[in-house]
C-alpha positions as CSV (number, residue, x, y, z in Angstrom):
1,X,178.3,96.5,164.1
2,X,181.8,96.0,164.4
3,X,184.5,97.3,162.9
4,X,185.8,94.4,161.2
5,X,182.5,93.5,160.1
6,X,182.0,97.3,158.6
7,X,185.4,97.0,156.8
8,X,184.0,93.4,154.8
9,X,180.8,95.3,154.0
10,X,182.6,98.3,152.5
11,X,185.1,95.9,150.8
12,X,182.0,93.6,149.2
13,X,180.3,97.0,148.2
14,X,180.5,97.5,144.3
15,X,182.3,100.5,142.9
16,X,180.3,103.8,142.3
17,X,180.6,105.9,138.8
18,X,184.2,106.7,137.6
19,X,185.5,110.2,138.3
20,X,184.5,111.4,134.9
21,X,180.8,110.2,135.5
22,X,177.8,111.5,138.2
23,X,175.9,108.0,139.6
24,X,171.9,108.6,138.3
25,X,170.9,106.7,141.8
26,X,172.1,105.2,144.4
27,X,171.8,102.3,147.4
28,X,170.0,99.6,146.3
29,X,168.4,100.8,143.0
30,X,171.7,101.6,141.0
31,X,175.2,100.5,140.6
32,X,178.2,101.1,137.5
33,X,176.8,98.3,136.1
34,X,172.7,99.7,136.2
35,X,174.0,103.2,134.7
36,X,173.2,103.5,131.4
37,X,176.2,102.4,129.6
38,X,178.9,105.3,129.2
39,X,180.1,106.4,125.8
40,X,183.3,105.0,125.8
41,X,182.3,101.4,126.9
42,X,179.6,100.8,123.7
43,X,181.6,98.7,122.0
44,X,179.5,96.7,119.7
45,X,178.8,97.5,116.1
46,X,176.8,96.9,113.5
47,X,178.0,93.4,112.6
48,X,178.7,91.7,116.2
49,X,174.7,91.4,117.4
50,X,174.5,89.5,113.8
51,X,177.5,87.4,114.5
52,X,176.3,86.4,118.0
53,X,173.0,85.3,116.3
54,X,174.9,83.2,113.5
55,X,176.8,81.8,116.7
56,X,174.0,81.2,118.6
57,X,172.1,79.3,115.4
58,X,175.1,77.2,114.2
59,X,175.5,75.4,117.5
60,X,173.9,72.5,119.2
61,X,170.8,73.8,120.4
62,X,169.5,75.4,116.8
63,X,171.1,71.5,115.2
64,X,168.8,69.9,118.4
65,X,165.7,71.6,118.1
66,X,165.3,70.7,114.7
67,X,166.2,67.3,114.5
68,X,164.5,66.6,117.5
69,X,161.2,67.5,115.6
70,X,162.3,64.5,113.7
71,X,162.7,62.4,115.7
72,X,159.3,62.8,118.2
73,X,157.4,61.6,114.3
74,X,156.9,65.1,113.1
75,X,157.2,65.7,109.1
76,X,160.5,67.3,108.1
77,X,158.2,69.2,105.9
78,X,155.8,70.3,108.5
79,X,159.4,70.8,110.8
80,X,160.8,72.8,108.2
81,X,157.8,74.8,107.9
82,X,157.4,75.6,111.7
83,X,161.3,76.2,111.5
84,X,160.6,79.6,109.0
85,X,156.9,80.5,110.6
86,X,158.8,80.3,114.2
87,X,162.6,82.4,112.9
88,X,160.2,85.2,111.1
89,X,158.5,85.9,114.3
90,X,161.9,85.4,116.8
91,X,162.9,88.0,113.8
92,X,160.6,90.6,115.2
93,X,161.0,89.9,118.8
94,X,164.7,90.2,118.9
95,X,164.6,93.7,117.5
96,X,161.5,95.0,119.0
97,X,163.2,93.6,122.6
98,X,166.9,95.0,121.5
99,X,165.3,98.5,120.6
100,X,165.3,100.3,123.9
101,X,168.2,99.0,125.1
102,X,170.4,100.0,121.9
103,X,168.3,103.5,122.0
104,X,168.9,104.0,125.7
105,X,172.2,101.6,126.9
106,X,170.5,100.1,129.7
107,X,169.8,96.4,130.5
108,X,166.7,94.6,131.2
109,X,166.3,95.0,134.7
110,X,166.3,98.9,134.3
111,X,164.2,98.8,131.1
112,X,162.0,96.3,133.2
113,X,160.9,99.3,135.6
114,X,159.9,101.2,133.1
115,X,157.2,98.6,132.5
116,X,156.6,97.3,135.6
117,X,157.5,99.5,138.1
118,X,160.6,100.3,140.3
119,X,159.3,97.3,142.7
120,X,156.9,95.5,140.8
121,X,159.9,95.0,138.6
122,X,161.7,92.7,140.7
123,X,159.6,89.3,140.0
124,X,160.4,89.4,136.6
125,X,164.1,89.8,137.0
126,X,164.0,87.1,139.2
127,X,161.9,85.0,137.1
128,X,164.6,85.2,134.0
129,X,167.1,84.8,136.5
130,X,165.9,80.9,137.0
131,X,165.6,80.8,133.5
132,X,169.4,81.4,133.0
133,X,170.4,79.5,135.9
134,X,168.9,76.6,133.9
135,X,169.7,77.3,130.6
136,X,173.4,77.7,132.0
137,X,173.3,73.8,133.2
138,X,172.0,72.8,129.8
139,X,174.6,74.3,127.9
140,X,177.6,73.2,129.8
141,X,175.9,70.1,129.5
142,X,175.7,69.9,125.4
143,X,179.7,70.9,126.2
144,X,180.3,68.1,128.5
145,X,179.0,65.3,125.7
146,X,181.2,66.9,123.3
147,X,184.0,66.9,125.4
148,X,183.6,63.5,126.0
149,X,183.3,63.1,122.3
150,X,186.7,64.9,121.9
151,X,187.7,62.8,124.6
152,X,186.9,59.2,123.0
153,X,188.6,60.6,119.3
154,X,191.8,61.3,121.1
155,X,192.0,57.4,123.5
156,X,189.6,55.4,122.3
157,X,188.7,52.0,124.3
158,X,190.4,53.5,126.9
159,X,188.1,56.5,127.3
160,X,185.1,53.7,126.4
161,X,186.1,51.9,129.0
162,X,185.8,54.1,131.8
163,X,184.0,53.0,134.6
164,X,180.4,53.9,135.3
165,X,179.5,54.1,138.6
166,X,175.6,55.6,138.4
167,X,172.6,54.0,138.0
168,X,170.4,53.8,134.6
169,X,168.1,56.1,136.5
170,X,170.5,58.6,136.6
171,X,170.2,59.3,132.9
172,X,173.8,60.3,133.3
173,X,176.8,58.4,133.0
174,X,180.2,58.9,135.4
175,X,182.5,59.9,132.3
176,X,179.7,62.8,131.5
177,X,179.8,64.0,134.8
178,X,183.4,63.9,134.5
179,X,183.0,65.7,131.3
180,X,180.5,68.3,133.1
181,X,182.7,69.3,135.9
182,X,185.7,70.0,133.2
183,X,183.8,72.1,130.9
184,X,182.8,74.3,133.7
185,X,186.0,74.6,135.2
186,X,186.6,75.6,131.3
187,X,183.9,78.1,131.5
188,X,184.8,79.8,134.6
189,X,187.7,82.1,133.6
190,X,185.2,83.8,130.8
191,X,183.0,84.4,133.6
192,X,185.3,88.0,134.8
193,X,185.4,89.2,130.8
194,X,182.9,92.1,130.6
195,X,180.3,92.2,127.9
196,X,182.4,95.1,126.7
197,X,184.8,92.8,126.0
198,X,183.2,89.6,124.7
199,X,181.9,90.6,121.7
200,X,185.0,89.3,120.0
201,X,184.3,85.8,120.8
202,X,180.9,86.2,119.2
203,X,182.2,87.4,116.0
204,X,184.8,84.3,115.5
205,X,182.1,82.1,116.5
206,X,179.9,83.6,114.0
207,X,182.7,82.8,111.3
208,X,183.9,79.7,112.4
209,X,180.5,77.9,113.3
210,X,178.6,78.4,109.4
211,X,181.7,76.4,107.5
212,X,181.4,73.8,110.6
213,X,178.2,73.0,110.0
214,X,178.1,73.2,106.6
215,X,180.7,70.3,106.6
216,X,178.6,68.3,109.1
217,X,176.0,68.5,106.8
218,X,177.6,67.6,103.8
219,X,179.0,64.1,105.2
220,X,176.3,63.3,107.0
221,X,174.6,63.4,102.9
222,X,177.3,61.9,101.5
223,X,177.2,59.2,103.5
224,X,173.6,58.9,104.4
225,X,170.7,58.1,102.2
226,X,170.7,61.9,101.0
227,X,168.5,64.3,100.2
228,X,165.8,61.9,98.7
229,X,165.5,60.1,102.5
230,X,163.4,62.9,103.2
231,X,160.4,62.2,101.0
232,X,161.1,59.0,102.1
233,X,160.6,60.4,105.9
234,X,156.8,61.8,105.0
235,X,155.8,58.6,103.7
236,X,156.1,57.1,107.3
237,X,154.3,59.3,109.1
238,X,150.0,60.1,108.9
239,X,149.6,63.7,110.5
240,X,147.0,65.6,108.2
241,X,143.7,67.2,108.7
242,X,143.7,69.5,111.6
243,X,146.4,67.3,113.3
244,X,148.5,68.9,110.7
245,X,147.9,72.2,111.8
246,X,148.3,71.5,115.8
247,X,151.3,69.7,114.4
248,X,153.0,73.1,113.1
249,X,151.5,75.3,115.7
250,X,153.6,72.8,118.2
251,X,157.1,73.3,116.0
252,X,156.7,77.1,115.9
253,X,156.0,77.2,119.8
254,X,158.9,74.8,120.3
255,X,161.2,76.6,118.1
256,X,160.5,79.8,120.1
257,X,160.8,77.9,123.4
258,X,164.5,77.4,122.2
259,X,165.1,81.4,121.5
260,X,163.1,82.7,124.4
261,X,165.5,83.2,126.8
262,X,167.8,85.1,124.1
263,X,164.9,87.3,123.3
264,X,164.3,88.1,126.8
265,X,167.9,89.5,127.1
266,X,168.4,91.2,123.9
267,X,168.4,94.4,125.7
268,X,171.5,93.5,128.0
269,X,173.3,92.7,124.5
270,X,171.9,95.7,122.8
271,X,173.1,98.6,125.2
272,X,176.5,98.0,124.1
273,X,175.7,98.8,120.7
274,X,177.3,102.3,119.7
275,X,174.1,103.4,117.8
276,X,170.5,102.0,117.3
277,X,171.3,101.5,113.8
278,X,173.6,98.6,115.8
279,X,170.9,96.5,116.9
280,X,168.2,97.2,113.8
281,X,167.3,94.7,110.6
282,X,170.3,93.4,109.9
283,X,170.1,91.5,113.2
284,X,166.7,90.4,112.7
285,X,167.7,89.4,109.5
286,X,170.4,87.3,110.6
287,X,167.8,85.4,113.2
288,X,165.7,84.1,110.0
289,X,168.4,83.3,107.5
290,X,170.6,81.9,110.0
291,X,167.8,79.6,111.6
292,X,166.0,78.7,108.7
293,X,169.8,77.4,107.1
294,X,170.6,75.7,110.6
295,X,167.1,74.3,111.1
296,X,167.1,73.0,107.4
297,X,170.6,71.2,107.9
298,X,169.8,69.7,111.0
299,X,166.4,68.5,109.3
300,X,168.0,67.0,106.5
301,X,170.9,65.4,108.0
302,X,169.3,63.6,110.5
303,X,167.0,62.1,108.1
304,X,169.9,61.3,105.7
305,X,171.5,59.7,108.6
306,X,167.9,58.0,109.7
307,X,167.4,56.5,106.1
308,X,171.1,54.8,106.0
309,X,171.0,53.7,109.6
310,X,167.7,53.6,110.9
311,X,168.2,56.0,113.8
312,X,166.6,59.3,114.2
313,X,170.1,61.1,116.0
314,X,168.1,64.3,117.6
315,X,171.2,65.7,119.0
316,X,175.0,66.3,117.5
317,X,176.8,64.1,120.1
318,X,174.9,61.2,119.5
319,X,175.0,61.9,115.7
320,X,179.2,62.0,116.0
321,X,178.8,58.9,118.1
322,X,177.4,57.1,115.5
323,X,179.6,58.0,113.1
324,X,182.7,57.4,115.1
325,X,180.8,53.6,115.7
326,X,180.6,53.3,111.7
327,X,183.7,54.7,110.8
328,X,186.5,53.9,113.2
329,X,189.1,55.8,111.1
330,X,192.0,58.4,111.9
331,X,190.1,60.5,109.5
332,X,187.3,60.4,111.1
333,X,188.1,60.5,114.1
334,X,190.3,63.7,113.8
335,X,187.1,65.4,111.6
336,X,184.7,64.8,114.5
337,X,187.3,66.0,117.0
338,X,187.5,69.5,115.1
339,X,183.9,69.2,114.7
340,X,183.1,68.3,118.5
341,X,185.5,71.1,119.5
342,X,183.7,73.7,117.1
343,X,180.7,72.9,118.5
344,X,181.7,73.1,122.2
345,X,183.5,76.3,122.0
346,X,180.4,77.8,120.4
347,X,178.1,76.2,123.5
348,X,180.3,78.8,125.9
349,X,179.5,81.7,123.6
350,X,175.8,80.5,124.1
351,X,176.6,80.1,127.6
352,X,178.0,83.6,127.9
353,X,175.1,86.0,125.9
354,X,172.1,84.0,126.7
355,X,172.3,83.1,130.2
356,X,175.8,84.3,132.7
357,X,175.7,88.2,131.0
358,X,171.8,88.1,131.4
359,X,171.8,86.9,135.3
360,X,174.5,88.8,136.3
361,X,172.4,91.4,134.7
362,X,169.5,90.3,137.0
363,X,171.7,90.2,140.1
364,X,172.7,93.8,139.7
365,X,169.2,94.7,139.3
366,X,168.5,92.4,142.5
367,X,171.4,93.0,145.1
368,X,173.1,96.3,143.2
369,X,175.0,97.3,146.2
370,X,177.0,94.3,146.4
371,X,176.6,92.4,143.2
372,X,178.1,93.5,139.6
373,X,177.5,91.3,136.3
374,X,180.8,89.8,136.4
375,X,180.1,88.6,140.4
376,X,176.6,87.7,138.8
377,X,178.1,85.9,136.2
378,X,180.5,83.6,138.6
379,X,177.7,83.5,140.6
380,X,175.3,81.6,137.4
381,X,177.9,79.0,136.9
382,X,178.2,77.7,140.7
383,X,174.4,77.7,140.5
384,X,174.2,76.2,137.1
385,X,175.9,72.8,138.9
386,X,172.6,72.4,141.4
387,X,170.5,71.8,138.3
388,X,170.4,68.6,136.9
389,X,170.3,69.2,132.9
390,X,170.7,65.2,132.0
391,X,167.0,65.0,133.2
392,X,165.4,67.5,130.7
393,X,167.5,65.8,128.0
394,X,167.1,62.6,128.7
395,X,164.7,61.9,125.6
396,X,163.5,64.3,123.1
397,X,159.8,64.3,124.6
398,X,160.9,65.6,128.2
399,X,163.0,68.5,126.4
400,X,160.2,69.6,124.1
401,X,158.2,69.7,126.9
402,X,160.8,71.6,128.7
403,X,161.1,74.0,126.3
404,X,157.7,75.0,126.2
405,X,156.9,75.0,129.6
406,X,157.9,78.4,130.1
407,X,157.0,79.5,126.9
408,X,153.8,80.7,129.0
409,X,155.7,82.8,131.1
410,X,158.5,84.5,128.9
411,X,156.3,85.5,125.8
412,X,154.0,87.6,128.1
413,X,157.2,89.5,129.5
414,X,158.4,90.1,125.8
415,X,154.9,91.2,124.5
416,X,154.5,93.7,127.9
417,X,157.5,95.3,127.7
418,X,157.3,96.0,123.7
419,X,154.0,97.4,123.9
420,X,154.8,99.7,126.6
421,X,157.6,100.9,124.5
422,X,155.4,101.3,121.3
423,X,152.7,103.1,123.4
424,X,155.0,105.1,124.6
425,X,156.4,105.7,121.5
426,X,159.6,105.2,122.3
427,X,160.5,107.7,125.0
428,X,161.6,106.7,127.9
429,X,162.8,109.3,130.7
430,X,166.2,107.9,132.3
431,X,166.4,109.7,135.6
432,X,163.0,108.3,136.7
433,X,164.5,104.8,136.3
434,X,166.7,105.3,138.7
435,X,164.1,107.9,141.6
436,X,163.0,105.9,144.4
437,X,160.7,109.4,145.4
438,X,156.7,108.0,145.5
439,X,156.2,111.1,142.6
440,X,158.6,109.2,140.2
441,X,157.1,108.7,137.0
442,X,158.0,105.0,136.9
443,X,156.7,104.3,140.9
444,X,152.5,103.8,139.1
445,X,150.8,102.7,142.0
446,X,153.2,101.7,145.4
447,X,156.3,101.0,143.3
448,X,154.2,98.6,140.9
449,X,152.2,98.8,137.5
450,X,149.1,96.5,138.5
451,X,147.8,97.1,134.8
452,X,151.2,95.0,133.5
453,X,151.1,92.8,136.0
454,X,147.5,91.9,135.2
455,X,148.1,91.6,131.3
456,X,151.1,89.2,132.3
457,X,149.1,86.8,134.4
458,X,146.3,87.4,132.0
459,X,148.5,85.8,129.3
460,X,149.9,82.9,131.6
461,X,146.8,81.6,132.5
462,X,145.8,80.9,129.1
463,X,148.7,78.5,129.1
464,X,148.7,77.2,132.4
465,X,146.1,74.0,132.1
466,X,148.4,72.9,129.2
467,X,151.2,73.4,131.2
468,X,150.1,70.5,133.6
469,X,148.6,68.2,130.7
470,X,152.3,68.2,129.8
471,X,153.0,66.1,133.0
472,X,149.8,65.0,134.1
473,X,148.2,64.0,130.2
474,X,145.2,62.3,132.0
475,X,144.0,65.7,133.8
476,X,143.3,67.9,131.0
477,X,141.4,67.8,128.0
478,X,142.3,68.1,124.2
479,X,141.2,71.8,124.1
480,X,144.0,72.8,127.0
481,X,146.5,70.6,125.6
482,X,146.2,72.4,121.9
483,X,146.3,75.8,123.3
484,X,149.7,75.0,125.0
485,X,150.6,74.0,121.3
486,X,150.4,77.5,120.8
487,X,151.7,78.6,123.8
488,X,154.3,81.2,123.0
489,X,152.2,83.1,120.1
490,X,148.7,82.6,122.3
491,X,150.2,84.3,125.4
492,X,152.2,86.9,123.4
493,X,149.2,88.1,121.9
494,X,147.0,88.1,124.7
495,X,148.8,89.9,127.0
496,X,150.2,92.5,124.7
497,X,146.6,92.8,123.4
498,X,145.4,93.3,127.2
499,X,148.3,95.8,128.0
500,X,147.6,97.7,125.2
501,X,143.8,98.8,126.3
502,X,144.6,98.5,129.4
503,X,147.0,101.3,128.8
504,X,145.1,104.0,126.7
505,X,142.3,103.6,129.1
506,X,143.7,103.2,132.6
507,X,145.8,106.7,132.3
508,X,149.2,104.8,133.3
509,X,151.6,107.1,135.3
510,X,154.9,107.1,134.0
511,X,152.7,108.6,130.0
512,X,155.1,111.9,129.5
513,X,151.7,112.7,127.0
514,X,153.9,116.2,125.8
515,X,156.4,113.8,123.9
516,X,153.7,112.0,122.1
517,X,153.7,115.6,119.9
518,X,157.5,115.6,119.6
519,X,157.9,112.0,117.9
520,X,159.0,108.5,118.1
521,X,161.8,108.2,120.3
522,X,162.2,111.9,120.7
523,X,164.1,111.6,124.2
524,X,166.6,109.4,122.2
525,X,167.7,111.9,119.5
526,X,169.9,114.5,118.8
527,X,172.5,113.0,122.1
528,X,169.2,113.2,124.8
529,X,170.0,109.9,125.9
530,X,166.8,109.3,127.6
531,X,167.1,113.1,129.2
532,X,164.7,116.1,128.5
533,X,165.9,119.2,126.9
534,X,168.3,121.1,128.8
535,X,167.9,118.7,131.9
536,X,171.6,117.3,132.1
537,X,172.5,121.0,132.3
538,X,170.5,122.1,135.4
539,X,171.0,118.7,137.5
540,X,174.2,117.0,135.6
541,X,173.0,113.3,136.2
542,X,171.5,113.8,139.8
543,X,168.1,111.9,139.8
544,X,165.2,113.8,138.6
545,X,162.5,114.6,141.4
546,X,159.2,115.1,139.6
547,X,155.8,116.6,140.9
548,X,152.6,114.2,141.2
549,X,149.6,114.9,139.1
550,X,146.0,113.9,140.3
551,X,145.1,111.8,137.0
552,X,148.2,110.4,136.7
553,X,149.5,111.3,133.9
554,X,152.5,113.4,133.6
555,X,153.4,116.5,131.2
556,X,156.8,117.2,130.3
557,X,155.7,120.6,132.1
558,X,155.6,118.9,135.1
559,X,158.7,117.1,135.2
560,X,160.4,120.4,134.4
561,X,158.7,121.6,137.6
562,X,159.8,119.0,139.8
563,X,163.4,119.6,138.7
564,X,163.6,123.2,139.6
565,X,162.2,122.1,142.8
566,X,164.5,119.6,143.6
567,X,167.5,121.7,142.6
């Protein structure tokens, strides 16, 4: 290797632990950004995770989901009712999923390992990485329509009148691809903030966006058929019997399709938080109330506007298009500018916690000797341009479908990784998240956990013949496409169900069984921070070397051993 070529390595290399701080691992299993997140950089408090879930709600994918229920022939009724089944239960996944990380300060690819192994770890961090990549095209995408919303308020015919170049086929028109490209290049400069840092945008979103919406809502009654369209709505549509019940099952699961990337990466949120306390009920209780309000809004505004127009306007850029065609007004104009803006500055918060912090998250976890979250993060946004978003929202069908397409392989994740936690109850040892020794207690069998691994695909393939009825209707039956109904709960349960026998009976290595007598969460009390008594004091953050045990299964005895030995 030559010199030169030496000197660009060591320059691409991320930075190791500050002075003040001792790195838990090293090479290609830790960086800054891996390390549990120090003292001083837990920044969140008790009211930001809530905001960023009021920000997250009163924006255009919680206003799209729901209308789009509409608008596919669904009762607003039987909408609104698969709107509250489908928030209580995101209610209890976003906690149980920001638990360990608010307990412990580390992110989802470290927390993964504990689960999954130190190897077998890596599929799933890539898996959510795709996820974001294409999340992160979709939402600069709802900000490129309302740009060119903001766009048309501000010239008029002479924005109208912008030459199109593309095809029909395209499902994309030159002035939104215009409008893409601009919103990105917007995006971009938020993409070197730290998550220590970008709480605050959150928390004026989480302000701004209610009173925004609330406004939307109210015009769009006043000047629609009202409240009475939707009774109106119910008497158009036939679904009863057990079609009803498919029917609901089918909202819930897409309603959680539309959070399941957020709850996957609660815990690269959570670790910020400055105590558990942080990240507890009062965020889960902001999921519900704030989804059930947004979900009922959208509901009723798009049939208000459906009864006084006769369109069904799933989504809030066509909805402000319509009312900019009705009502050509400086008034009006000027509201839906504020509105369009509102609503685009709250897609780049979305942008921001759900999918850029959460991959450059993965890409530490991936490449953690040259990649950090912000490098991540720039890293999501030039990737986010090779997806093509305008063909998943071309028509409400394909994005429902979307949506729940990888319902099947999200929900097993989330159910995995909380059962783990609950059967461990709650202790998680730090250093062994970070030892790349074959006696670590997170290295199970060759690096991997073949019992989670096993519950995971045991969950997706319950899912998986729906999956392809989606796109291929004629090659399934009725039985596989209802189960894919009730995609997201079916696999959740299922795997979690399998992981959790799987795990009292198959002695799982990594099962500190001492700690089980000590209490819930015992390694994350009283300042342990995920370290056994007295342990910082004999190695000061080096990483932990413990002592195999024929069964498997580990006593805290014998990681005490191991760290004598190793000092």
């Amino acid at each position: 290797m030559s010199s030169a070529t030496r000197r660009f390595i060591n320059f691409i290399q991320t930075d190791e632990a500050p002075e003040n701080h001792q790195a838990l691992g090293k090479g290609r299993f830790s960086n800054r950004d891996l390390e549990p997140t120090y003292p001083e950089e837990r920044t969140w408090t008790w009211y930001n995770l809530p905001l960023y879930w009021f920000s997250v709600a009163f924006g255009a994918t919680g206003w799209n989901v729901a209308a789009s229920l509409v608008a596919t022939g669904l009762r607003w009724d039987q909408a609104f009712i698969s709107c509250c089944l489908g928030s209580f239960i995101a209610a209890a996944a976003v906690t149980g999923m920001a638990r360990p990380g608010a307990v412990y300060h580390i992110g989802f690819p470290v927390l993964a390992r504990s689960s999954f192994g130190l190897y077998g770890s890596y599929f799933f961090i890539f898996l959510r990485a795709v996820v974001c990549i294409i999340w992160y095209g979709i939402q600069t995408y709802y900000g490129a329509n309302l740009l060119a919303l903001m766009l048309r308020c501000m010239f008029g015919y002479k924005w109208t009148d912008f030459a199109n170049s593309l095809p029909a086929s395209a499902d994309v028109t030159s002035q939104q691809l215009l409008c893409f490209f601009l919103v990105w290049m917007l995006e971009l400069p938020f993409c070197f903030v730290h998550p220590t840092k970008i709480h605050w945008l959150f928390s004026i979103k989480g302000v701004v966006m209610p009173f925004v919406t609330f406004g939307l809502f109210g015009w769009c009654i006043a000047h629609g058929a009202g409240i009475s369209s939707l009774s109106l709505a119910n008497e158009t549509t036939s679904t009863s019997g057990s079609n009803l019940g498919w029917a609901v099952m089918d909202g819930i699961n897409v309603i959680m399709g539309s959070l399941s990337p957020m709850l996957v990466n609660q815990p690269d949120l959570a670790r910020y938080c400055k105590a558990p306390r942080d990240a507890g009920w009062p965020q889960g209780a902001a999921v519900f109330v704030s989804k059930v309000i947004v979900f009922f809004l959208g509901l009723a505004s798009t049939a208000s506007i459906q009864g006084a127009w006769g369109t069904a306007y799933w989504n809030i850029w066509d909805l402000l298009e319509a009312i900019l065609d009705h009502y050509w007004t400086p008034a009006s104009r000027t509201a839906v500018w504020i509105v369009a803006f509102s609503f685009m500055v709250s897609q780049f918060g979305t942008n921001f916690g759900g999918n850029s912090i959460p991959f450059g998250a993965d890409m530490t976890g991936l490449f953690p000797r040259f990649l950090t979250i912000r490098r991540g993060q720039i890293l999501c946004a030039v990737l986010g341009i090779a997806v093509v978003p305008w063909k998943l929202l071309a028509n409400a069908s394909a994005f429902l479908s979307f949506l729940g397409s990888y319902n099947i392989f999200m929900a097993p994740l989330c159910a995995i990784i909380i059962i783990d936690y609950i059967s461990r109850r709650g202790n998680i040892h730090i250093p062994s998240l970070y030892n790349t020794s074959k006696t670590s207690l997170y290295w199970f069998w060759s690096g991997a956990n073949y019992i989670a691994v096993f519950a995971w695909i045991c969950g997706v393939a319950l899912g998986l013949p729906g999956l392809v009825g989606e796109y291929q209707p004629q090659s399934v039956n009725s039985a596989a496409k209802n189960m894919f109904k009730m995609g997201w709960i079916l696999t959740f349960v299922v795997a979690g169900v399998v992981y959790a026998v799987l795990f009292q009976v198959g002695k799982i290595r990594g099962f500190l069984a001492d700690l089980q007598v000590k209490g819930w969460e015992y390694l994350g009390k009283d300042g342990r921070d995920g370290y056994l008594d007295g342990e910082r004091e004999v190695v000061e953050g080096v990483v932990v070397s413990e002592v195999p045990t024929p069964k498997g299964e580990m006593t805290v005895g014998d990681v005490e051993k191991g760290d004598k030995e190793s000092v």
